[in-house]
N, C-alpha and C positions, 0 to 999 in steps of 0.2 A: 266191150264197147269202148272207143275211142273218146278221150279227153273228155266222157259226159260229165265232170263236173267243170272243166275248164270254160267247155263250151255249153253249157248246159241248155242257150236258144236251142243247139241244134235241133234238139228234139221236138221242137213246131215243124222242122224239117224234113227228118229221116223218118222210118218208121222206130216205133221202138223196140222192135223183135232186136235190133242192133244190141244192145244194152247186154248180150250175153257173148262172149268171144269160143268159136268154134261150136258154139249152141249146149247145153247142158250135157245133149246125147254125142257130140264131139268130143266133150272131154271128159267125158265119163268111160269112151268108148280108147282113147289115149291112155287113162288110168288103168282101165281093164287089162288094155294088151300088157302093160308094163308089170301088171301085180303077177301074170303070169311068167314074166322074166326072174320073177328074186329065185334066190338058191335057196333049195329047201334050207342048206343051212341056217337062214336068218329065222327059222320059226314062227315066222308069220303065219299067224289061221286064215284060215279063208272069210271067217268071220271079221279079223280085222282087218282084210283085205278088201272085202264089203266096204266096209265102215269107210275105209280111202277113197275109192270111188266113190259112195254116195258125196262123201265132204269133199271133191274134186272142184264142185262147182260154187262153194261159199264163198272163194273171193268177189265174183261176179255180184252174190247178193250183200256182200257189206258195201258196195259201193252206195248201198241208196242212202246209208248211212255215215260211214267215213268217206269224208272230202278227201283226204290222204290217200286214197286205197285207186282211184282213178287209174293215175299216172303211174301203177305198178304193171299194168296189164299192154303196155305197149313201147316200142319205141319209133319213134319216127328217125332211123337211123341215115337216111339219105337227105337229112335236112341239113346235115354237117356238110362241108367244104370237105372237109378232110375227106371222108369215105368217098365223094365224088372220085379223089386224088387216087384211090386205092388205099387208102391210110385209117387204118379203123383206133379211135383213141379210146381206150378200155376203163379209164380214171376216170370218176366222175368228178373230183376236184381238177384233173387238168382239161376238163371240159366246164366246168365253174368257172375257173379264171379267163377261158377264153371265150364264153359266151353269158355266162354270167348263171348266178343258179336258178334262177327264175324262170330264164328263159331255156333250159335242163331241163327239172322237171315240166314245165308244160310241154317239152316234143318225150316224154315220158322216163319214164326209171328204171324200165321192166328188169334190164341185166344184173342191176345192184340189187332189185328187190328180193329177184330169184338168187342172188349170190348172201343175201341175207340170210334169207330161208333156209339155204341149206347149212350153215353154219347155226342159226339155232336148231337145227333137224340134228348133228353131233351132239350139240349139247342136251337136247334133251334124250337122246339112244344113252349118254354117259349118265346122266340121272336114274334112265331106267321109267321117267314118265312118261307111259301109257297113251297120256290124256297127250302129252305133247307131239309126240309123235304124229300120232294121231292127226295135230294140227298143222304141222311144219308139215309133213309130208303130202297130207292132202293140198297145203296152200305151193307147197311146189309143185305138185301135177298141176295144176292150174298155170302157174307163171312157165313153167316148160312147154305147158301146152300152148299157150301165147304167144310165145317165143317159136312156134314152128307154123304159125299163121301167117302166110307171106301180108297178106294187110293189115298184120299189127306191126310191122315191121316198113311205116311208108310214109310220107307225108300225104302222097296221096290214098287213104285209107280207105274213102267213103267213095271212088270215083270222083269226086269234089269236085278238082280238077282239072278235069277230063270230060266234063258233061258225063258223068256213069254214077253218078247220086245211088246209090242205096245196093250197090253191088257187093259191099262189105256183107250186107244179113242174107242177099241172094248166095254168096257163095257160101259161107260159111255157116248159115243154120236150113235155110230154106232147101239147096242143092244136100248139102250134106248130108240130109235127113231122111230123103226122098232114096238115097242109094248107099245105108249105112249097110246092110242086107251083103251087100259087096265088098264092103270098107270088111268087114268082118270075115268074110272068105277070104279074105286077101292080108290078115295077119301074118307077120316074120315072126317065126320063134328065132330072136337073137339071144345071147347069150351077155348079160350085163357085165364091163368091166372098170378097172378101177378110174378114177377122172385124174391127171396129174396137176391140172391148170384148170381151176373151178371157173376163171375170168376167159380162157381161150377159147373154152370147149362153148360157152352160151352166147361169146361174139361169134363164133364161127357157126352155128346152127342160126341165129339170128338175120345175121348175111346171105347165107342158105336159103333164107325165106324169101329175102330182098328182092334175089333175083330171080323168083318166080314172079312178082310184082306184073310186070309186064304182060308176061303168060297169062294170067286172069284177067285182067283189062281188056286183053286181045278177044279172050275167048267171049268177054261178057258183047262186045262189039259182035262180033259174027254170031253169034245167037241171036243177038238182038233183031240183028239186020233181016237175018231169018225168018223171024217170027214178029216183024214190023214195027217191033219194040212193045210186043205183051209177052208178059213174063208168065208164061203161060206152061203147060207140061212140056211143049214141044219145046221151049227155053230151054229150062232146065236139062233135058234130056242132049242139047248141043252142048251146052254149059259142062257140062261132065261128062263128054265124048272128049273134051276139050282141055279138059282141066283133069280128068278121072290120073292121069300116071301121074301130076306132083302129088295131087291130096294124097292118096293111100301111101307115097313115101314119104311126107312130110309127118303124118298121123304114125308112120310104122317107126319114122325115126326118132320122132318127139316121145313114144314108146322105150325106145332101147335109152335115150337120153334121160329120160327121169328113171328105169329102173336101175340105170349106172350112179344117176349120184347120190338114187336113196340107197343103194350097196355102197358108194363111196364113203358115206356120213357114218353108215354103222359101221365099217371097216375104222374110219377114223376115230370110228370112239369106243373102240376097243373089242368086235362084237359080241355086246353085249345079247343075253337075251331077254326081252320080255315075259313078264308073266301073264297067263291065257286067260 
């Protein structure tokens, strides 16, 4: 969910199905396909591979408790002048100094949060803790999964702006849900490779998302019009006629994208292996 603590009224407003990004069974279903990408070599069980999916979706529920954890889950990256420009600025200090850090974290932190993550995700494969792993990598399927949601990636997130209020939970948990059945027959086995530029690789999938923006707005309009503005099966059913070829590459690539940098992390930290 978008800025719910920044904004926390909203939620007199929207519904609050919003509150979960890409809906639990989204990114649990992101997790899935990627745990089937690592190389047997990492020795990951299947039982700890469980374990990642289940914990996929914890960042979502510490938000009702960390105020902090909000602003990890989105960016509103078309709020900058620069991007309008084609100019994407990757430093979140030289995005501090020219917009100040307050006003940073409130259009959100996603890229630093997930470039966090994956750097305690090395240190703890070098430790060899279990328990951490464990944590850092499920909390990166999460921030990757985020990062390949074109409306976590907008200022216009919620339709807000656009008179389309509440199209964020329409596409991404309500629509999603309704035709995961397909999302699932339509898995890529990719082949996970190493990340050279941990900052390039989550701006450029980020922007990726960007500019599907449009493409959902569009398609939530022509469904609507359709169906006289009830969000009804026959919505849904235009909705992803409409929207069905980003979602399953956005979901297949957010996929190959976290099982490359949780291969990256243990690569970088020497692959280690875990005890089962």
């Amino acid at each position: 969910m978008k800025k719910i603590f920044y904004y926390s009224f909203l939620l007199f407003f929207v519904p609050t199905i919003l509150i979960f990004g890409w809906g639990d069974k989204g990114h649990k279903i992101i997790t899935a396909f990627a745990m089937k990408q690592l190389p047997s070599q990492m020795k990951f069980s299947e039982a700890f591979k469980s374990a990642i999916i289940e914990h996929s979706v914890d960042p979502d529920n510490r938000k009702r408790d960390d105020k902090t954890e909000g602003p990890k889950h989105f960016i509103d990256i078309d709020f900058y002048k620069e991007f309008s420009d084609g100019i994407i600025i990757m430093s979140r200090d030289s995005l501090n100094k020219l917009y100040g850090e307050q006003v940073v974290t409130r259009e959100g932190i996603l890229p630093w949060a997930t470039e966090t993550t994956f750097y305690r995700l090395i240190q703890a494969f070098k430790d060899k803790d279990k328990d951490k792993v464990l944590l850092y990598a499920s909390d990166l399927a999460h921030y990757v999964g985020d990062g390949h949601q074109p409306l976590h990636a907008t200022v216009n997130y919620n339709g807000q702006l656009t008179d389309q209020k509440g199209i964020h939970g329409r596409y991404e948990i309500e629509m999603l849900d309704q035709y995961l059945n397909i999302i699932e027959k339509n898995y890529d086995d990719q082949i996970p490779y190493y990340v050279n530029s941990i900052p390039s690789m989550i701006f450029n999938y980020i922007a990726e998302a960007n500019n599907y923006v449009e493409l959902i707005l569009s398609a939530d309009k022509f469904a609507s019009k359709k169906t006289d503005g009830k969000f009804d099966k026959e919505y849904y059913r235009l909705l992803w006629f409409k929207t069905k070829y980003i979602t399953i590459n956005e979901i297949n690539s957010a996929a190959l994208s976290l099982s490359s940098l949780i291969y990256s992390a243990w690569m970088d930290a020497g692959k280690p292996v875990l005890e089962n």
